[in-house]
Z-matrix of the N, CA and C atoms (Angstrom, degrees):
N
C 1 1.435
C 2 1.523 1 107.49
N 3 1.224 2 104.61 1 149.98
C 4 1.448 3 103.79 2 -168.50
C 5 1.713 4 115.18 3 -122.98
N 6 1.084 5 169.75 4 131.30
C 7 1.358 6 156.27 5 -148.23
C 8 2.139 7 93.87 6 -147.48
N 9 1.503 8 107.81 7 140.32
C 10 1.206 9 138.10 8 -166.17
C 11 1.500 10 85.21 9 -156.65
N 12 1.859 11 89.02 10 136.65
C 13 1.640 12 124.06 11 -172.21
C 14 1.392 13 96.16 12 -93.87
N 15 1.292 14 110.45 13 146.81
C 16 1.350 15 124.84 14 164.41
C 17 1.918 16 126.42 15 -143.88
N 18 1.081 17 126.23 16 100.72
C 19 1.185 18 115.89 17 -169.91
C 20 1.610 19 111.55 18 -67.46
N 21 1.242 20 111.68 19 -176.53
C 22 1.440 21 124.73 20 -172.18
C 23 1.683 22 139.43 21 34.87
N 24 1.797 23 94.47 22 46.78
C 25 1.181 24 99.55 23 -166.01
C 26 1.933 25 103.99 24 -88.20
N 27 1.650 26 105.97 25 177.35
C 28 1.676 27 97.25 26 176.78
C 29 1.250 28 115.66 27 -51.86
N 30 1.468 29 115.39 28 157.42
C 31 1.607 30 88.91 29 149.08
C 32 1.339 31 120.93 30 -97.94
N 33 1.640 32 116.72 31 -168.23
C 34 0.933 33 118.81 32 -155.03
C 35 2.121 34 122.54 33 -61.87
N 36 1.288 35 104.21 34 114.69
C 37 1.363 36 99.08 35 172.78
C 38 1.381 37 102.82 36 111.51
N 39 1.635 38 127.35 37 -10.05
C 40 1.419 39 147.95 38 -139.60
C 41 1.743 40 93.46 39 -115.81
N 42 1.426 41 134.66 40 107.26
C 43 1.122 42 148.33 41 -174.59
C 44 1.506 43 107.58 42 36.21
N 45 1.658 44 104.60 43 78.20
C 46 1.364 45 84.97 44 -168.05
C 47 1.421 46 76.23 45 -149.30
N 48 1.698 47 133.67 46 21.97
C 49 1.460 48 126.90 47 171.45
C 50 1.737 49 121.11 48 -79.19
N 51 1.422 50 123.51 49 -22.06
C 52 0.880 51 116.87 50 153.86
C 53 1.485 52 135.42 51 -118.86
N 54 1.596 53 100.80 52 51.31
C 55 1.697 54 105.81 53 -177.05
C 56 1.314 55 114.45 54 -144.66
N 57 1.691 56 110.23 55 21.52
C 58 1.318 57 106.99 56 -158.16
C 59 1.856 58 96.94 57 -96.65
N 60 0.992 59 118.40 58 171.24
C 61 1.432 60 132.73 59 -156.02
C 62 1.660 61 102.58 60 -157.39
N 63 1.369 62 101.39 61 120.34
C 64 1.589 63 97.83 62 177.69
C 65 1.681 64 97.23 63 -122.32
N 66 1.528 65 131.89 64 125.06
C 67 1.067 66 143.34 65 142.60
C 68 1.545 67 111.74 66 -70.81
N 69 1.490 68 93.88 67 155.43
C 70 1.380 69 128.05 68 168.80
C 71 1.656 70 115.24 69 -103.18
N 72 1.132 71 149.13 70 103.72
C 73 1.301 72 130.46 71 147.91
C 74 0.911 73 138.28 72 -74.80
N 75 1.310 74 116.52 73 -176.85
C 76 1.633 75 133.16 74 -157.63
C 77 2.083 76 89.59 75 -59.17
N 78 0.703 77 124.97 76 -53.66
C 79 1.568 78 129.81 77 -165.47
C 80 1.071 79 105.86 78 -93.21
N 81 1.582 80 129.76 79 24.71
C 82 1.437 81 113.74 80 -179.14
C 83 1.577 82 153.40 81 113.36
N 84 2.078 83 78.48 82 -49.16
C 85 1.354 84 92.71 83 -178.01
C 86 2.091 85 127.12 84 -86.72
N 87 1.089 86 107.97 85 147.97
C 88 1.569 87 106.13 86 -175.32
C 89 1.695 88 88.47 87 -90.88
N 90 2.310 89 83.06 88 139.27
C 91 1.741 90 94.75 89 172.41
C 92 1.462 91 75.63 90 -139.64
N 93 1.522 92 104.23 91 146.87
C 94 1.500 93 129.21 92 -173.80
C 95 1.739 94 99.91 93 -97.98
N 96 1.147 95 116.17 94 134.25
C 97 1.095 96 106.77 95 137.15
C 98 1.425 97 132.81 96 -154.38
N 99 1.286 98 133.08 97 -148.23
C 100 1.452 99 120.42 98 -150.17
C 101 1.592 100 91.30 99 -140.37
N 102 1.851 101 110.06 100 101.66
C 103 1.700 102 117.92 101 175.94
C 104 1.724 103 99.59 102 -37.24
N 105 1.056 104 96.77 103 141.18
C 106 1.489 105 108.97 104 149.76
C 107 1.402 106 113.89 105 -120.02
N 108 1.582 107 115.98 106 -49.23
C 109 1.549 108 109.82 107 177.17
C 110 1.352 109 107.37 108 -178.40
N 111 1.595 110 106.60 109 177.20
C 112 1.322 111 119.69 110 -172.28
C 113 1.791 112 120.54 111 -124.22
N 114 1.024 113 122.60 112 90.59
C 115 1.957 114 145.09 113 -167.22
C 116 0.789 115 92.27 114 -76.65
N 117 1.697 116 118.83 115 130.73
C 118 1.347 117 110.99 116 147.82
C 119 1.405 118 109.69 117 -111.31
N 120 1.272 119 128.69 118 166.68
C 121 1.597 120 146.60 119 -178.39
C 122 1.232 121 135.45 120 -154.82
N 123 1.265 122 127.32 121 106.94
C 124 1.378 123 127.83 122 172.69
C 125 1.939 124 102.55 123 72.18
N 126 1.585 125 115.02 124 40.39
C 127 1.337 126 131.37 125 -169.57
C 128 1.403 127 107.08 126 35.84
N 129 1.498 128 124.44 127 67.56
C 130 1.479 129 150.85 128 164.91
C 131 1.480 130 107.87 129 -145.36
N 132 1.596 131 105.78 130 122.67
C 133 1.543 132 110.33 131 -174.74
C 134 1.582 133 100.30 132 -86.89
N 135 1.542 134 131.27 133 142.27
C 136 1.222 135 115.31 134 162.92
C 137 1.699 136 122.50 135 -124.30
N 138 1.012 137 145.55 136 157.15
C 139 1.258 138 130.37 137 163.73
C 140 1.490 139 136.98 138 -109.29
N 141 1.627 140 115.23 139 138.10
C 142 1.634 141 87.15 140 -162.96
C 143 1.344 142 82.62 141 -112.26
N 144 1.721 143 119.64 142 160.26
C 145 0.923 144 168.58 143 -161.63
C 146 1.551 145 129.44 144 -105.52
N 147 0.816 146 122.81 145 122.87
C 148 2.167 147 118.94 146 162.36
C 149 1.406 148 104.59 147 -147.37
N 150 1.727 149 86.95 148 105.80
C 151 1.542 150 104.37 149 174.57
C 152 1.492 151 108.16 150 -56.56
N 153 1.952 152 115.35 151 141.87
C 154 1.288 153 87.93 152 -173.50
C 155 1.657 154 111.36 153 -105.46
N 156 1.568 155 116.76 154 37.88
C 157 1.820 156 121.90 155 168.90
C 158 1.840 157 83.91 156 -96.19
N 159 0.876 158 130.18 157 -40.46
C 160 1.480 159 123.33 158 176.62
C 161 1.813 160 128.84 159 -63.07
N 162 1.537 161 97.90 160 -5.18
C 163 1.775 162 83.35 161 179.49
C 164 1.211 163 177.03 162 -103.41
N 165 1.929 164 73.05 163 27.67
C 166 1.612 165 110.48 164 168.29
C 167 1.830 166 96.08 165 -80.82
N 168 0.905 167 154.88 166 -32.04
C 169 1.411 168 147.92 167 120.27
C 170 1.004 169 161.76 168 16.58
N 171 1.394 170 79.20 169 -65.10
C 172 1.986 171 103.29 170 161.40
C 173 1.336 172 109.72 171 59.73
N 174 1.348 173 127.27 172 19.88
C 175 1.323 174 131.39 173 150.26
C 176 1.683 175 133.19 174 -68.92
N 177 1.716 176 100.12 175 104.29
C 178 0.806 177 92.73 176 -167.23
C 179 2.012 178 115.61 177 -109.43
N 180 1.379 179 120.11 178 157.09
C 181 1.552 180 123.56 179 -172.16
C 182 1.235 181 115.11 180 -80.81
N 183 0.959 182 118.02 181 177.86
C 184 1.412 183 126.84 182 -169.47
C 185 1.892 184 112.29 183 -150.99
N 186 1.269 185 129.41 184 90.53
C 187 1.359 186 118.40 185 169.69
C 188 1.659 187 129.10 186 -117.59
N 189 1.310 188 108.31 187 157.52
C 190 1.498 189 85.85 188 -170.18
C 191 1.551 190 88.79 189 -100.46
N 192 1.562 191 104.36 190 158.41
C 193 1.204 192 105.16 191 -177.53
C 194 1.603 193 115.55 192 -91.52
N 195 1.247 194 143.95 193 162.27
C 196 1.622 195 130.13 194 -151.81
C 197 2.005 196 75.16 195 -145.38
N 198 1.176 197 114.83 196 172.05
C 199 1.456 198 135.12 197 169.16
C 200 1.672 199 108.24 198 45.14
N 201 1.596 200 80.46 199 -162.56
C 202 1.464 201 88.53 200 169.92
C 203 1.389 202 119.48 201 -161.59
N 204 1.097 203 131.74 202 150.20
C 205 1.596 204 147.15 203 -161.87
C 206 1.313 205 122.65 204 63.84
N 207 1.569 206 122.31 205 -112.67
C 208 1.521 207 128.64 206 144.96
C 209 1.712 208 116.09 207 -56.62
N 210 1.195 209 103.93 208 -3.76
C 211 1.310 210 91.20 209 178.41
C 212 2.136 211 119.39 210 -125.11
N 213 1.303 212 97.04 211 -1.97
C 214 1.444 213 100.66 212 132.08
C 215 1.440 214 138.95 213 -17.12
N 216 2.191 215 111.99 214 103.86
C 217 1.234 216 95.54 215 156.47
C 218 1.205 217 112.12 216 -138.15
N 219 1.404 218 116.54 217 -174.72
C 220 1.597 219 120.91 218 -161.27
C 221 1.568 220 96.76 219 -105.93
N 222 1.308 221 132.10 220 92.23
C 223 1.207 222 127.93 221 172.13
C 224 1.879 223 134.32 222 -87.41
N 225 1.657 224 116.29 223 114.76
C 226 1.376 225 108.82 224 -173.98
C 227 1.367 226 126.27 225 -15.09
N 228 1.565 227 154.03 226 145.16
C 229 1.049 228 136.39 227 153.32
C 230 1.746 229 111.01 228 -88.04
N 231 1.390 230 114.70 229 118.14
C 232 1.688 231 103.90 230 -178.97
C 233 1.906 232 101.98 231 -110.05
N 234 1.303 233 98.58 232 33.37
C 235 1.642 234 75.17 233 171.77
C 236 2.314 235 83.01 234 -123.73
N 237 1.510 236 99.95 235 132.46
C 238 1.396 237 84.32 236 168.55
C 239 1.581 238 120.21 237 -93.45
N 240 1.317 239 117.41 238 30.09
C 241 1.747 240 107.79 239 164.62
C 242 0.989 241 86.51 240 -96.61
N 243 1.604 242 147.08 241 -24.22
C 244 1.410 243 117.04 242 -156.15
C 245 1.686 244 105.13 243 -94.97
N 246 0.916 245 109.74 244 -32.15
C 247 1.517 246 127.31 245 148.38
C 248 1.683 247 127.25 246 -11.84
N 249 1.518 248 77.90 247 -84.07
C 250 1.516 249 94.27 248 167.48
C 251 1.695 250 118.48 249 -72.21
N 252 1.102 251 117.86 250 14.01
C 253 1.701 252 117.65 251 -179.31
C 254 1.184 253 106.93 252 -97.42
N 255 1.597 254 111.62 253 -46.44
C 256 1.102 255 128.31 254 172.34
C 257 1.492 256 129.83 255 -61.26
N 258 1.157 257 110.17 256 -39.18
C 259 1.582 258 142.24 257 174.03
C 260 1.927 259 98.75 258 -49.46
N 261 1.752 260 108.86 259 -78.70
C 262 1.181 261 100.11 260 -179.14
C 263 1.675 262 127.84 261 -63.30
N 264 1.779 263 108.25 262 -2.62
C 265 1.219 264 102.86 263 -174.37
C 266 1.767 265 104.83 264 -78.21
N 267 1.596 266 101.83 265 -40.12
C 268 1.472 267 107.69 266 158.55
C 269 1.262 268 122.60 267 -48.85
N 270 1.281 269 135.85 268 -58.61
C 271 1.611 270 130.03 269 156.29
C 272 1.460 271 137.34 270 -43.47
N 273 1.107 272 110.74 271 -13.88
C 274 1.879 273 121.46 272 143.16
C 275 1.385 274 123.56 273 -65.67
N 276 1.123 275 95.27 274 -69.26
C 277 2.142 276 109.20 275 168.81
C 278 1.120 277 104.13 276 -38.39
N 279 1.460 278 131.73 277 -65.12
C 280 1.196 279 133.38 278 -146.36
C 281 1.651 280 110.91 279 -97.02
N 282 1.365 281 120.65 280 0.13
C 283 1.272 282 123.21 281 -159.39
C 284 1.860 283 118.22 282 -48.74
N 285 1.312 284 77.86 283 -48.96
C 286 1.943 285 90.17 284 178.73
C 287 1.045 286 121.44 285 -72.37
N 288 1.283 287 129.14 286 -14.87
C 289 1.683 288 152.58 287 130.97
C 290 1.660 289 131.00 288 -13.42
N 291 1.203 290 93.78 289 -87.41
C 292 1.711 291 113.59 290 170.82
C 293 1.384 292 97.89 291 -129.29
N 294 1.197 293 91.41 292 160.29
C 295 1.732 294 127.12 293 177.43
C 296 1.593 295 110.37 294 -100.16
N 297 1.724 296 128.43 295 99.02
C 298 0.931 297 131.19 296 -156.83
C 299 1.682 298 105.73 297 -104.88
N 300 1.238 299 122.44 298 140.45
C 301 1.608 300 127.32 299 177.88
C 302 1.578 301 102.61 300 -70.72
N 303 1.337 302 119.89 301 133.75
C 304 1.048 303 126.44 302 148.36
C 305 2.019 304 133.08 303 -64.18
């Protein structure tokens, strides 16, 4: 999994009724977070992520997406160029959006 900063996100609880996203992990536990969007690259869809215990932070995730429909999953990204490819393609789209750290 890969995490990219982003400034000026809501705060907490702050337009976040229809974007919230609850994962499951490997052990069980539920982490919420708040869609931002869906990249595609090199014909691989990915989705990025902002956990929402992280969003004074502005760390945001990165997964690639695997299947399709009900059978859809959100898989870690462990290489960080591919990460980061994806990352700035989201930081174009989104520019007028949030205010991202260099």
């Amino acid at each position: 999994m890969d995490e990219e900063n982003l400034n000026n996100v809501p705060e907490d609880g702050e337009e976040f009724d229809d974007d919230r996203v609850v994962l499951t992990d490997e052990d069980g536990v539920e982490n919420e977070f708040k869609f931002l969007d869906v990249v595609e690259v090199d014909g691989k869809e990915y989705v990025i992520l902002l956990p929402v215990e992280k969003l004074e932070d502005g760390e945001v995730v990165v997964f690639r997406i695997e299947g399709e429909g009900d059978d859809e999953t959100f898989v870690g990204v462990d290489s960080a160029e591919e990460a980061s490819k994806v990352f700035e393609i989201f930081k174009e789209r989104a520019k007028d959006e949030y205010n991202f750290e260099d």
